[in-house]
Backbone atoms as SQL, in Angstrom:
CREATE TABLE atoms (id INTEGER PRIMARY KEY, chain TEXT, resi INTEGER, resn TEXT, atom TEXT, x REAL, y REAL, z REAL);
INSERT INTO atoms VALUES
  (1, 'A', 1, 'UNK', 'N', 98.159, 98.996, 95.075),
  (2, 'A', 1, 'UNK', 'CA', 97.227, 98.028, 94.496),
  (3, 'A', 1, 'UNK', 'C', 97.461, 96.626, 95.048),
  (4, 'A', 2, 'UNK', 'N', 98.436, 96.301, 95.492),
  (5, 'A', 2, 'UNK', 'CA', 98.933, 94.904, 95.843),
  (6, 'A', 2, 'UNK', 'C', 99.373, 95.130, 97.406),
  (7, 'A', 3, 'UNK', 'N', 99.121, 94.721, 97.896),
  (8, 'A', 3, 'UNK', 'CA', 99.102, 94.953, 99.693),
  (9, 'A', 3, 'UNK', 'C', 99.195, 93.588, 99.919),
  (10, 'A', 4, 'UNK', 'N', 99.729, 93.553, 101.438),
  (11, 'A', 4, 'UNK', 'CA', 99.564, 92.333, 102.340),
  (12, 'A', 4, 'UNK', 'C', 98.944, 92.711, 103.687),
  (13, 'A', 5, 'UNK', 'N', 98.406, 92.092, 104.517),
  (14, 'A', 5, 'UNK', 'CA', 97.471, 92.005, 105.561),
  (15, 'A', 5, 'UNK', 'C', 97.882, 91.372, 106.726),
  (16, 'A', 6, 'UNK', 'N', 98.279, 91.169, 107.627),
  (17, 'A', 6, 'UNK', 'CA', 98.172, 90.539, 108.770),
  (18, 'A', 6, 'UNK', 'C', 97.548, 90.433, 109.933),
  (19, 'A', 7, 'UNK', 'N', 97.480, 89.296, 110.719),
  (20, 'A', 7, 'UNK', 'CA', 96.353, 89.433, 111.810),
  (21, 'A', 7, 'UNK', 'C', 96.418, 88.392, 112.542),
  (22, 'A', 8, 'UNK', 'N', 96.051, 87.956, 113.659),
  (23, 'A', 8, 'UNK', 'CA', 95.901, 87.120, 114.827),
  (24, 'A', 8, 'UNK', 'C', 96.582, 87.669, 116.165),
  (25, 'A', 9, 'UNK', 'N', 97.360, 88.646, 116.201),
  (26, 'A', 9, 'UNK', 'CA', 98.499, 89.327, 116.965),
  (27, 'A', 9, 'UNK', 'C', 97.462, 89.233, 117.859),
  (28, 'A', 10, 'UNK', 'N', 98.131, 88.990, 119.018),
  (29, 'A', 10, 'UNK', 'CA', 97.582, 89.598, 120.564),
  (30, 'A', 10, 'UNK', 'C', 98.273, 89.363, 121.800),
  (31, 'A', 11, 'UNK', 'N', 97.691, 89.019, 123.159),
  (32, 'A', 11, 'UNK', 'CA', 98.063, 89.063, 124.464),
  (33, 'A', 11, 'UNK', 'C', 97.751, 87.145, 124.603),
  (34, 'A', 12, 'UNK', 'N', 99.009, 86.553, 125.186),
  (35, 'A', 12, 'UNK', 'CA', 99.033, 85.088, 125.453),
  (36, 'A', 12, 'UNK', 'C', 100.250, 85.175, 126.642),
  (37, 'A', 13, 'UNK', 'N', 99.502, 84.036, 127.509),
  (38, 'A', 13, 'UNK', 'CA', 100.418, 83.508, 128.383),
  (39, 'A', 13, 'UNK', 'C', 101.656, 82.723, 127.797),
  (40, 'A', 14, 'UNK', 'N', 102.719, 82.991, 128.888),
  (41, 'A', 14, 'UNK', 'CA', 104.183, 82.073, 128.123),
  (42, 'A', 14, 'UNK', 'C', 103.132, 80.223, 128.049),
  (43, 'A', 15, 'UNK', 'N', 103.879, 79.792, 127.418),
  (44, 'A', 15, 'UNK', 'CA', 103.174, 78.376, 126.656),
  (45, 'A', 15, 'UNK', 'C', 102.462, 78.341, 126.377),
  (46, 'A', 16, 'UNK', 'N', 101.681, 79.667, 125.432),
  (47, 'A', 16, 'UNK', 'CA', 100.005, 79.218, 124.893),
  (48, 'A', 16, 'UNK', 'C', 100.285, 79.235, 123.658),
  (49, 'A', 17, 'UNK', 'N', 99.595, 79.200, 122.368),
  (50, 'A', 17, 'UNK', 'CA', 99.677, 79.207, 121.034),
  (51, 'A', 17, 'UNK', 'C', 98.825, 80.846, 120.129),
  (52, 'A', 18, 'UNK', 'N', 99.367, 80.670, 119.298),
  (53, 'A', 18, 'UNK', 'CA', 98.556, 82.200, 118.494),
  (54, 'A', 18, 'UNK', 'C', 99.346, 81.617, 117.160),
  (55, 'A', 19, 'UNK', 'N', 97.984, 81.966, 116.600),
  (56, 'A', 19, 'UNK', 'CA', 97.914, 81.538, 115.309),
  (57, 'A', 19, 'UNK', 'C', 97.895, 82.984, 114.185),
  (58, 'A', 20, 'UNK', 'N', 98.879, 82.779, 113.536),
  (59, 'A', 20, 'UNK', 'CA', 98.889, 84.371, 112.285),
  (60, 'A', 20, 'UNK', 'C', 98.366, 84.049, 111.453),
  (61, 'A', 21, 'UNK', 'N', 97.563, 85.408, 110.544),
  (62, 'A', 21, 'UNK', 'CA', 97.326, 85.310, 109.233),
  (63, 'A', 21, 'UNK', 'C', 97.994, 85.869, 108.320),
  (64, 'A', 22, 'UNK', 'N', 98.091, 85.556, 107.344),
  (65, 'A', 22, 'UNK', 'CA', 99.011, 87.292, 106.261),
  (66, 'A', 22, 'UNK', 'C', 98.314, 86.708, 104.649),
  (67, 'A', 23, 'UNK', 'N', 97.075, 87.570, 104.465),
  (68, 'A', 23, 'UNK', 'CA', 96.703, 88.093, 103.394),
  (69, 'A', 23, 'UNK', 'C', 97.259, 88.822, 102.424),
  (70, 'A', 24, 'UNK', 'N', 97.851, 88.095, 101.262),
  (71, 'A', 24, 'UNK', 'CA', 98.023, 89.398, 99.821),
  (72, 'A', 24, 'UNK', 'C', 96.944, 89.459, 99.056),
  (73, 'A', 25, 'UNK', 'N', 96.692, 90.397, 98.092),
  (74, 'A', 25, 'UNK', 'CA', 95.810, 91.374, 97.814),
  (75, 'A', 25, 'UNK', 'C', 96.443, 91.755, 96.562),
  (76, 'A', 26, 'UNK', 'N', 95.268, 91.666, 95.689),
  (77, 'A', 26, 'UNK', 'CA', 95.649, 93.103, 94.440),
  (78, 'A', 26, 'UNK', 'C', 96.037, 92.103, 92.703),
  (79, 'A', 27, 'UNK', 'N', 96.104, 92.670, 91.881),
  (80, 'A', 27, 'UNK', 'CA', 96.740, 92.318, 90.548),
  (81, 'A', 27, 'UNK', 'C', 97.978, 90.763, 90.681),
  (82, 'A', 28, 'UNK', 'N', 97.881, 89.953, 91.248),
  (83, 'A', 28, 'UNK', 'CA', 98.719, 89.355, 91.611),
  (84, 'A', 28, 'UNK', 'C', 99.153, 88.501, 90.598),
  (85, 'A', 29, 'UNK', 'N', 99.903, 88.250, 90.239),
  (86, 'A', 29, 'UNK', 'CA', 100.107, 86.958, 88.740),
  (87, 'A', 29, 'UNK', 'C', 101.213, 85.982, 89.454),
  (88, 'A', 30, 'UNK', 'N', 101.643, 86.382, 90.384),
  (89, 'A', 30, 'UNK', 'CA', 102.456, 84.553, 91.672),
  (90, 'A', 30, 'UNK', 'C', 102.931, 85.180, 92.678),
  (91, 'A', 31, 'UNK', 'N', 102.892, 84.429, 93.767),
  (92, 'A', 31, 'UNK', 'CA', 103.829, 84.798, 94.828),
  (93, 'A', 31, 'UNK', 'C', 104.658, 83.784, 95.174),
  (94, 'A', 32, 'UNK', 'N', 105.860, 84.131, 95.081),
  (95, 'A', 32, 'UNK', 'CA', 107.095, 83.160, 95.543),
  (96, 'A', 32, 'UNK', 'C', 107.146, 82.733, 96.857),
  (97, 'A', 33, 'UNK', 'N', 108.428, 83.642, 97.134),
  (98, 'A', 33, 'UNK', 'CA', 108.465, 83.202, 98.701),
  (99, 'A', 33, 'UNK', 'C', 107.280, 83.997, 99.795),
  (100, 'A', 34, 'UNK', 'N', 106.802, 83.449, 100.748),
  (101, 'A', 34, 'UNK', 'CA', 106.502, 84.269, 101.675),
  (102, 'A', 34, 'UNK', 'C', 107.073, 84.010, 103.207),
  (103, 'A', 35, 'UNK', 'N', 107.111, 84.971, 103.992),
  (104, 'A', 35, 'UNK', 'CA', 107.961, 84.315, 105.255),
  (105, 'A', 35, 'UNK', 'C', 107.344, 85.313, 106.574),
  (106, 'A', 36, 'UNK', 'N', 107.668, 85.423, 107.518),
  (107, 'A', 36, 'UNK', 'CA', 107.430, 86.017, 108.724),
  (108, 'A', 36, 'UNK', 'C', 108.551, 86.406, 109.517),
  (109, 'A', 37, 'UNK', 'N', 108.772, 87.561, 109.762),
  (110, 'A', 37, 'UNK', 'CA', 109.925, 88.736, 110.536),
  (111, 'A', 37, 'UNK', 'C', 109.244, 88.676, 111.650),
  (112, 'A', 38, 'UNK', 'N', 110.246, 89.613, 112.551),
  (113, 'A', 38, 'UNK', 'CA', 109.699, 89.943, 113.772),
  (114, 'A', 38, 'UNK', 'C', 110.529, 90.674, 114.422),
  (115, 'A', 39, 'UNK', 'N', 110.761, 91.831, 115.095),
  (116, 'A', 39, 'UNK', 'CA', 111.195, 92.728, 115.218),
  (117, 'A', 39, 'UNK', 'C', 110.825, 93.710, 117.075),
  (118, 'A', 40, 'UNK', 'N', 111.484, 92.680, 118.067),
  (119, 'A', 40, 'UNK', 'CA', 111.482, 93.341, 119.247),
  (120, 'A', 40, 'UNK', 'C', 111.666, 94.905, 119.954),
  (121, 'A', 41, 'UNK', 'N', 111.425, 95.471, 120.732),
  (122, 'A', 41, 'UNK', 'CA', 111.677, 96.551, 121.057),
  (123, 'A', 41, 'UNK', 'C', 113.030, 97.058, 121.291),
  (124, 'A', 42, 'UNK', 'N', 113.726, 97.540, 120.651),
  (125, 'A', 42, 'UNK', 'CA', 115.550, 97.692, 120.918),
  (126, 'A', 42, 'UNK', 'C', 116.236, 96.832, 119.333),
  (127, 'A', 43, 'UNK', 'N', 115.714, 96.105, 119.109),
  (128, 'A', 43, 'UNK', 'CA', 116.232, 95.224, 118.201),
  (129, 'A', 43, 'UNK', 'C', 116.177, 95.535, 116.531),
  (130, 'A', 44, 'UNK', 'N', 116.918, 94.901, 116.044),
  (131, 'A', 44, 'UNK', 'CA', 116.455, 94.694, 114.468),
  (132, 'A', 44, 'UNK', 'C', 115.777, 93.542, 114.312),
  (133, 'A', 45, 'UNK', 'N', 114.944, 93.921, 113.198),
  (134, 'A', 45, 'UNK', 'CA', 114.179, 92.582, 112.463),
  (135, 'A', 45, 'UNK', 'C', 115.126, 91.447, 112.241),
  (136, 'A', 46, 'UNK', 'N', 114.322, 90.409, 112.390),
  (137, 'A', 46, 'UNK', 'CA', 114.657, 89.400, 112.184),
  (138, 'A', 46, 'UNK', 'C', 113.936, 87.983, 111.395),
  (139, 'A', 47, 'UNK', 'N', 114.355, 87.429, 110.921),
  (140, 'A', 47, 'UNK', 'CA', 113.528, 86.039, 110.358),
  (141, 'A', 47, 'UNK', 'C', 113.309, 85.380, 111.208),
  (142, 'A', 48, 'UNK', 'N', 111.693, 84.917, 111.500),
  (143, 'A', 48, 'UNK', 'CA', 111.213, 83.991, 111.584),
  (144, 'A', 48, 'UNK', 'C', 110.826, 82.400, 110.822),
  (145, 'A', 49, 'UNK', 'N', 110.011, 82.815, 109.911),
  (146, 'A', 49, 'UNK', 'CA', 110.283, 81.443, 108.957),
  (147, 'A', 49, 'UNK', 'C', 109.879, 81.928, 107.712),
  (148, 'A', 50, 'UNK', 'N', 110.051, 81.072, 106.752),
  (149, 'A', 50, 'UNK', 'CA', 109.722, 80.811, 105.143),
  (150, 'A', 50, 'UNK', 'C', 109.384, 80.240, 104.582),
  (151, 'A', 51, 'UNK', 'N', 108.654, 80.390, 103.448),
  (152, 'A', 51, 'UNK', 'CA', 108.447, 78.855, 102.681),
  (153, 'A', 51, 'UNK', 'C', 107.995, 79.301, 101.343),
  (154, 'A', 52, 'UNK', 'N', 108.286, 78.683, 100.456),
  (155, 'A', 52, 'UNK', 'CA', 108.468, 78.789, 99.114),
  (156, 'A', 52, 'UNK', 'C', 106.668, 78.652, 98.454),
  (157, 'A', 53, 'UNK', 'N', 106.637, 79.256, 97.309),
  (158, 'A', 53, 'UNK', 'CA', 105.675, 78.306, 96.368),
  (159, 'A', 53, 'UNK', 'C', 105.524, 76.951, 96.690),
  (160, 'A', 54, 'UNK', 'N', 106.483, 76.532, 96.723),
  (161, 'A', 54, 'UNK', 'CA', 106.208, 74.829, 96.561),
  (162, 'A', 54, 'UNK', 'C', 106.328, 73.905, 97.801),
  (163, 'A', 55, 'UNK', 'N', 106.333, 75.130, 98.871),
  (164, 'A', 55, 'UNK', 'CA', 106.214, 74.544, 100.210),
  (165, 'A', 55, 'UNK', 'C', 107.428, 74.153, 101.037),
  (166, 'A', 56, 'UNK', 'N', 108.688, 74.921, 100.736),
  (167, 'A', 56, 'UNK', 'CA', 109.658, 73.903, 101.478),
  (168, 'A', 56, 'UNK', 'C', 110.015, 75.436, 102.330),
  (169, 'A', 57, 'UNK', 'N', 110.258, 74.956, 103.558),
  (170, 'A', 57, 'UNK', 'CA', 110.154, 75.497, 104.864),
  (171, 'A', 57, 'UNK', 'C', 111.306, 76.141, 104.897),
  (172, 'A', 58, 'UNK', 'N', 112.193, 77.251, 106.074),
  (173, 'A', 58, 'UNK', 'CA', 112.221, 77.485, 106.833),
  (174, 'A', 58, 'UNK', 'C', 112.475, 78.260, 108.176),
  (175, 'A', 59, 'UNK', 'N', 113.106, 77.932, 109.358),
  (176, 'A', 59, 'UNK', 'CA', 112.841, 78.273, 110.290),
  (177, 'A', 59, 'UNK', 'C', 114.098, 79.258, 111.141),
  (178, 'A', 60, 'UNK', 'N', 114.060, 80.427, 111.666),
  (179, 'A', 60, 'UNK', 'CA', 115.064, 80.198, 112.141),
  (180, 'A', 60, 'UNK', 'C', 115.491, 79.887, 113.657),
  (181, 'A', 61, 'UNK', 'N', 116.372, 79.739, 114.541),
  (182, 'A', 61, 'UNK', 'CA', 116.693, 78.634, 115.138),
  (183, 'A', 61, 'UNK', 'C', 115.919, 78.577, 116.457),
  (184, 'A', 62, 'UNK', 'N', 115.899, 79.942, 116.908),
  (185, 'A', 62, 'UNK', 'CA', 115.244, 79.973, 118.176),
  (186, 'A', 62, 'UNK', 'C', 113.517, 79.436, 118.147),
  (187, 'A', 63, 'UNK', 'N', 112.846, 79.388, 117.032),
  (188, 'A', 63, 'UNK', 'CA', 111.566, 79.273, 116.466),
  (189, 'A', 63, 'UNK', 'C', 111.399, 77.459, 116.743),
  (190, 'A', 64, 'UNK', 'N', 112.560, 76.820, 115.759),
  (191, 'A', 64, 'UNK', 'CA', 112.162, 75.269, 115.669),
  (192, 'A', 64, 'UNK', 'C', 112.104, 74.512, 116.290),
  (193, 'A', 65, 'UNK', 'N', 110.881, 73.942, 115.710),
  (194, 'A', 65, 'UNK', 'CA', 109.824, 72.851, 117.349),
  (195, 'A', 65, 'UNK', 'C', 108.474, 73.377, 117.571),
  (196, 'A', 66, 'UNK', 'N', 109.166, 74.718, 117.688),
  (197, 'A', 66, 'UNK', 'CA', 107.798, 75.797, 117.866),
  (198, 'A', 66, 'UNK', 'C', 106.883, 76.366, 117.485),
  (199, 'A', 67, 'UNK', 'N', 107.289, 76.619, 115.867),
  (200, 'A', 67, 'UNK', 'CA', 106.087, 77.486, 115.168),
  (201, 'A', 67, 'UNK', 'C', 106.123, 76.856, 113.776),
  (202, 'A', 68, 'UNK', 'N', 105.322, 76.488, 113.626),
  (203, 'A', 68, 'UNK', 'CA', 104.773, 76.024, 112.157),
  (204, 'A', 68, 'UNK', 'C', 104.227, 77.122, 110.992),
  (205, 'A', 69, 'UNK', 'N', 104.912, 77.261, 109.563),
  (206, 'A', 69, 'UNK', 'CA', 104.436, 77.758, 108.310),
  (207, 'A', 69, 'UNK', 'C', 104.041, 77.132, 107.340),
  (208, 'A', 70, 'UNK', 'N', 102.380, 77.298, 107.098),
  (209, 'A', 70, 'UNK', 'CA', 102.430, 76.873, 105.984),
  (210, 'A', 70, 'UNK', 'C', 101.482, 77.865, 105.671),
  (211, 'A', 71, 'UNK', 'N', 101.281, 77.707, 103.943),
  (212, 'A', 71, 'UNK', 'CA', 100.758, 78.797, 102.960),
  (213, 'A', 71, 'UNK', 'C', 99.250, 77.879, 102.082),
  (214, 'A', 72, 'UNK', 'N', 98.233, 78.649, 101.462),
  (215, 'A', 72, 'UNK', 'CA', 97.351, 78.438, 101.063),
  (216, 'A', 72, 'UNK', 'C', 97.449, 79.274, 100.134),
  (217, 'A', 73, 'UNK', 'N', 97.602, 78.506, 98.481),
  (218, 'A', 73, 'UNK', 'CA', 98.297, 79.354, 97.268),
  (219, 'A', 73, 'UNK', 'C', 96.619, 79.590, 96.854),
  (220, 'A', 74, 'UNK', 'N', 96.244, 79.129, 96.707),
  (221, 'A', 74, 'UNK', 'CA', 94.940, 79.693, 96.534),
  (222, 'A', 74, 'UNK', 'C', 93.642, 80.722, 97.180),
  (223, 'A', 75, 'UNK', 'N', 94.328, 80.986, 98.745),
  (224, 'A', 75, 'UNK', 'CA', 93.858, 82.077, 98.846),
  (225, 'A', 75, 'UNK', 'C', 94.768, 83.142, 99.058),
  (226, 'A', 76, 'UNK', 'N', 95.981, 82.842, 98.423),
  (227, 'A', 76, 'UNK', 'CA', 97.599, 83.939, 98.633),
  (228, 'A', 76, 'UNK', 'C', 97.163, 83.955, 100.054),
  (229, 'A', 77, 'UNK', 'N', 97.466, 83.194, 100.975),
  (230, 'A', 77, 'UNK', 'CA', 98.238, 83.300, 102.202),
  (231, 'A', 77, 'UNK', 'C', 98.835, 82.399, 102.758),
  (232, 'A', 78, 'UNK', 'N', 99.561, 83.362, 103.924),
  (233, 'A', 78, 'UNK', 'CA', 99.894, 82.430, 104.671),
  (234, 'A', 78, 'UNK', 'C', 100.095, 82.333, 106.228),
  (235, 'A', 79, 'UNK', 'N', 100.526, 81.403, 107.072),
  (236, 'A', 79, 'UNK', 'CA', 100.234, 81.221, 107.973),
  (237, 'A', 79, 'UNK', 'C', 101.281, 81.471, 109.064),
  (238, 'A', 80, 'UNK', 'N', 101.363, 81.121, 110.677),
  (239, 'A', 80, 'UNK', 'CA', 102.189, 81.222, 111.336),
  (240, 'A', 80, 'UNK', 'C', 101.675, 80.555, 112.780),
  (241, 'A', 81, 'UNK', 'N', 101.797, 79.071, 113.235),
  (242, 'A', 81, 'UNK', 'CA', 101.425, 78.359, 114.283),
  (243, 'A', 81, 'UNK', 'C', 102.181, 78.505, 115.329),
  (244, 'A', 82, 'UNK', 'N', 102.093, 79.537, 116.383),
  (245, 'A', 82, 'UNK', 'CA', 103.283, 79.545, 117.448),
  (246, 'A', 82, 'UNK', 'C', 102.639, 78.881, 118.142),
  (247, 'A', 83, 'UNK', 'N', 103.144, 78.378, 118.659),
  (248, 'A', 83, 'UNK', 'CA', 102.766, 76.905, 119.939),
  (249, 'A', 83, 'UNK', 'C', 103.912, 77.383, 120.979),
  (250, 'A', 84, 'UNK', 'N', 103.573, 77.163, 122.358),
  (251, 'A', 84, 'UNK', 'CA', 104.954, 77.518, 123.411),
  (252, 'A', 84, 'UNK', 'C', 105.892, 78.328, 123.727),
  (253, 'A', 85, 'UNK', 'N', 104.767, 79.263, 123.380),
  (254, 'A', 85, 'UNK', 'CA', 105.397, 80.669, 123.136),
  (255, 'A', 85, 'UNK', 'C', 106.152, 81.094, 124.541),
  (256, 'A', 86, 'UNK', 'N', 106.959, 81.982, 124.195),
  (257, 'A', 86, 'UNK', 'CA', 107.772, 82.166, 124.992),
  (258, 'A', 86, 'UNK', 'C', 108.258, 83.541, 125.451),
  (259, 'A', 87, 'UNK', 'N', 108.307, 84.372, 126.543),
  (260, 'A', 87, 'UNK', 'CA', 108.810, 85.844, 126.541),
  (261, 'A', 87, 'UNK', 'C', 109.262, 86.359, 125.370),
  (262, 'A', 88, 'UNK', 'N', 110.461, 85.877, 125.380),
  (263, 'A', 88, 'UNK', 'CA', 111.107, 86.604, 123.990),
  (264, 'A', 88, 'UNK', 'C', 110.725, 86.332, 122.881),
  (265, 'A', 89, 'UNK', 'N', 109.491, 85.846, 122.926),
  (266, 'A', 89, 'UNK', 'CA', 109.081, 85.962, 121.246),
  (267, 'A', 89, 'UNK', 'C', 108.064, 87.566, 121.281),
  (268, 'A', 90, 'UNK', 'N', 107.762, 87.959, 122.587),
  (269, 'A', 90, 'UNK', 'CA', 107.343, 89.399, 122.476),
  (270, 'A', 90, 'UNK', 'C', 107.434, 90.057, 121.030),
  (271, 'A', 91, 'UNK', 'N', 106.999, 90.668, 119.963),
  (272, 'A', 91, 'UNK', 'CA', 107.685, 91.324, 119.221),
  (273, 'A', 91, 'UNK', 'C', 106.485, 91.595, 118.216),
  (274, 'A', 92, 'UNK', 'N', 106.426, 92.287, 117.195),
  (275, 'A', 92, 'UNK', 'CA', 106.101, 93.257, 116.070),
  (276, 'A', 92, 'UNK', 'C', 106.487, 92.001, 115.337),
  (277, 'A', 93, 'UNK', 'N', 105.625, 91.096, 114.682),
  (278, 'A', 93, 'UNK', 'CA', 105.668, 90.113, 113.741),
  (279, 'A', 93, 'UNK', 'C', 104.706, 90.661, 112.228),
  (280, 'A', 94, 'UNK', 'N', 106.234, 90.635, 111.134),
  (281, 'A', 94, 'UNK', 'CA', 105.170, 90.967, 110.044),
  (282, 'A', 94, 'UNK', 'C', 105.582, 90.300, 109.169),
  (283, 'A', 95, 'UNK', 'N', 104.805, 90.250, 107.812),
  (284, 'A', 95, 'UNK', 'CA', 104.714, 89.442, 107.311),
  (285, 'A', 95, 'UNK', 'C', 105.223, 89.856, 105.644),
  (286, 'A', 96, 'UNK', 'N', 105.870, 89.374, 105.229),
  (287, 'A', 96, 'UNK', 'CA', 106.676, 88.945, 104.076),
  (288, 'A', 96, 'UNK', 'C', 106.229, 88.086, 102.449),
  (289, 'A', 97, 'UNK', 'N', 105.805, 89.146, 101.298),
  (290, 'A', 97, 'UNK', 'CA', 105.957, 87.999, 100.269),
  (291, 'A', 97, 'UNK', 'C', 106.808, 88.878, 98.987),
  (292, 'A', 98, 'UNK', 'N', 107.203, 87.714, 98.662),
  (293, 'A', 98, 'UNK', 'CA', 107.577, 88.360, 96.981),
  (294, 'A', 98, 'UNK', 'C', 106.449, 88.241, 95.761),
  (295, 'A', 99, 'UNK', 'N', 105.678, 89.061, 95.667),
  (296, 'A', 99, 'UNK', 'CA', 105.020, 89.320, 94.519),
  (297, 'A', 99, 'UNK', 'C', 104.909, 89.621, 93.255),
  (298, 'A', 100, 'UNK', 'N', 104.777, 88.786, 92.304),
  (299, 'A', 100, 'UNK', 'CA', 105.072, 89.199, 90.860),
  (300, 'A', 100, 'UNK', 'C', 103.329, 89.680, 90.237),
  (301, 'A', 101, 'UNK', 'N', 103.946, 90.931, 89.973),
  (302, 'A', 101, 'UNK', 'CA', 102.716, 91.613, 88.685),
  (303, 'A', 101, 'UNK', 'C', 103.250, 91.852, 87.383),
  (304, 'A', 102, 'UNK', 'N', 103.127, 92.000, 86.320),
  (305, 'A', 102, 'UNK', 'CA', 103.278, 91.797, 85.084),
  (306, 'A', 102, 'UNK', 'C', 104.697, 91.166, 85.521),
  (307, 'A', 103, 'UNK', 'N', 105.534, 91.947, 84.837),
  (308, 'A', 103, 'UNK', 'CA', 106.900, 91.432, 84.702),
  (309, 'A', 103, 'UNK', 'C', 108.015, 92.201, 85.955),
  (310, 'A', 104, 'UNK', 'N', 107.209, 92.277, 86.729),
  (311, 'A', 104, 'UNK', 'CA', 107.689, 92.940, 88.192),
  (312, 'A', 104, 'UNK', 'C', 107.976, 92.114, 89.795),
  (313, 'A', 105, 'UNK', 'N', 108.039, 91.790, 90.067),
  (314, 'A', 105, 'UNK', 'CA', 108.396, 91.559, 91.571),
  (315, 'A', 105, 'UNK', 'C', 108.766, 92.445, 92.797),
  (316, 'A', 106, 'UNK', 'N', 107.575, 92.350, 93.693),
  (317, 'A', 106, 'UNK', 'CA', 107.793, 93.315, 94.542),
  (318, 'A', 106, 'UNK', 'C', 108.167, 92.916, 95.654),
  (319, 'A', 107, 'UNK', 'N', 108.657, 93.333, 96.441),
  (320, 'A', 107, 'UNK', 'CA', 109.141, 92.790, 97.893),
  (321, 'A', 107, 'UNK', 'C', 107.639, 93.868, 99.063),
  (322, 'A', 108, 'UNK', 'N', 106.853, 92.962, 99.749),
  (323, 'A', 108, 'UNK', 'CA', 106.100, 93.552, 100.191),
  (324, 'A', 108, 'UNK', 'C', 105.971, 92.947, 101.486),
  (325, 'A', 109, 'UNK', 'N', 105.677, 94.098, 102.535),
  (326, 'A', 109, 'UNK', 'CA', 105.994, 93.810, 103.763),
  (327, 'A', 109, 'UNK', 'C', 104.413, 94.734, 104.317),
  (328, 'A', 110, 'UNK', 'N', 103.833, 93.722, 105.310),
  (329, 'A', 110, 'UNK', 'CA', 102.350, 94.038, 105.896),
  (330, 'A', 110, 'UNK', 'C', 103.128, 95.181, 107.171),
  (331, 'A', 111, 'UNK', 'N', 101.527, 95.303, 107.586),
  (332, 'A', 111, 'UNK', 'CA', 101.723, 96.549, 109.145),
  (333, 'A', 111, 'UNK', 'C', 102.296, 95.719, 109.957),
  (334, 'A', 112, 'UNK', 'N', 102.549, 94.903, 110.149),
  (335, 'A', 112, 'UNK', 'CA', 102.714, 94.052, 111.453),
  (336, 'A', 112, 'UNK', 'C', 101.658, 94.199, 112.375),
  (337, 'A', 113, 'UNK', 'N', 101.927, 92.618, 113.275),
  (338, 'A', 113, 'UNK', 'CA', 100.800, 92.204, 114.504),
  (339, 'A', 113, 'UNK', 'C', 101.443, 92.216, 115.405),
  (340, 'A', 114, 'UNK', 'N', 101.200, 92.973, 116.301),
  (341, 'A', 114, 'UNK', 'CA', 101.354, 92.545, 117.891),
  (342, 'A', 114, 'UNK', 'C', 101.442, 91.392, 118.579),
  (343, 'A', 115, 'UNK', 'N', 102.723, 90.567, 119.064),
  (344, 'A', 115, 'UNK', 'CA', 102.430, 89.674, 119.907),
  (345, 'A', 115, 'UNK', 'C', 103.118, 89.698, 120.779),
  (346, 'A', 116, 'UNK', 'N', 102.389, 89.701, 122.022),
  (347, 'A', 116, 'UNK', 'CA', 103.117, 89.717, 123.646),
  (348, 'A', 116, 'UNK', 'C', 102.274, 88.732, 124.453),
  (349, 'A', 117, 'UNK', 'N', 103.909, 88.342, 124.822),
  (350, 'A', 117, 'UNK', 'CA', 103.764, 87.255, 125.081),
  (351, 'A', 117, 'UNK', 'C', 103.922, 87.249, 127.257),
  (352, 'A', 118, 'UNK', 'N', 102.912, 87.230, 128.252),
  (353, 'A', 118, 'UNK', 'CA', 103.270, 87.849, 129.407),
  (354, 'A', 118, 'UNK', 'C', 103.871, 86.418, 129.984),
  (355, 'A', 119, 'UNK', 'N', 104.859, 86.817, 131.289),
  (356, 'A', 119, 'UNK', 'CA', 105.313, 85.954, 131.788),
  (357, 'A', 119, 'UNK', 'C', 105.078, 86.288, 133.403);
């Protein structure tokens, strides 16, 4: 009943920008944190960025400078501005919120988007 969505994934030259979406969905009564993973071929997932309800950011290290999060509580989403992208950001980027329904909190994680990045 409560899903998340993602989207903008695609094919960009190293230094171009791609912009994410990540839609939640469903019975929702708040969403806390939401954030963005990403998860290369060979690799484990990893954090990209975060940001709270109340907007406070963040990033992790290889990202900052580079990609901007912010969220729109009113249409439960949120965002992901890669600017200067770079080879190794190649990867399976998905998207992250904590969702509360009645007296529940769910940890919910979208399909992931594709982004490759060619060099």
């Amino acid at each position: 009943q409560v899903q998340v969505v993602e989207s903008g994934g695609g094919l960009v030259q190293a230094g171009g920008s791609l912009r994410l979406s990540c839609v939640a969905s469903g019975p929702i009564l708040r969403i806390n944190d939401m954030g963005w993973y990403r998860q290369a071929p060979g690799k484990q997932r990893e954090l990209v960025a975060t940001i709270s309800n109340g907007g406070s950011t963040n990033y992790a290290d290889p990202v900052k400078g580079r990609f901007t999060i912010s969220r729109d509580n009113a249409k439960n989403t949120v965002y992901l501005q890669m600017n200067s992208l770079k080879s190794e950001d190649t990867a399976v980027y998905y998207c992250h919120a904590a969702v509360i329904v009645l007296l529940t909190t769910f940890e919910l994680w979208g399909q992931g988007t594709l982004v490759t990045v060619s060099s």
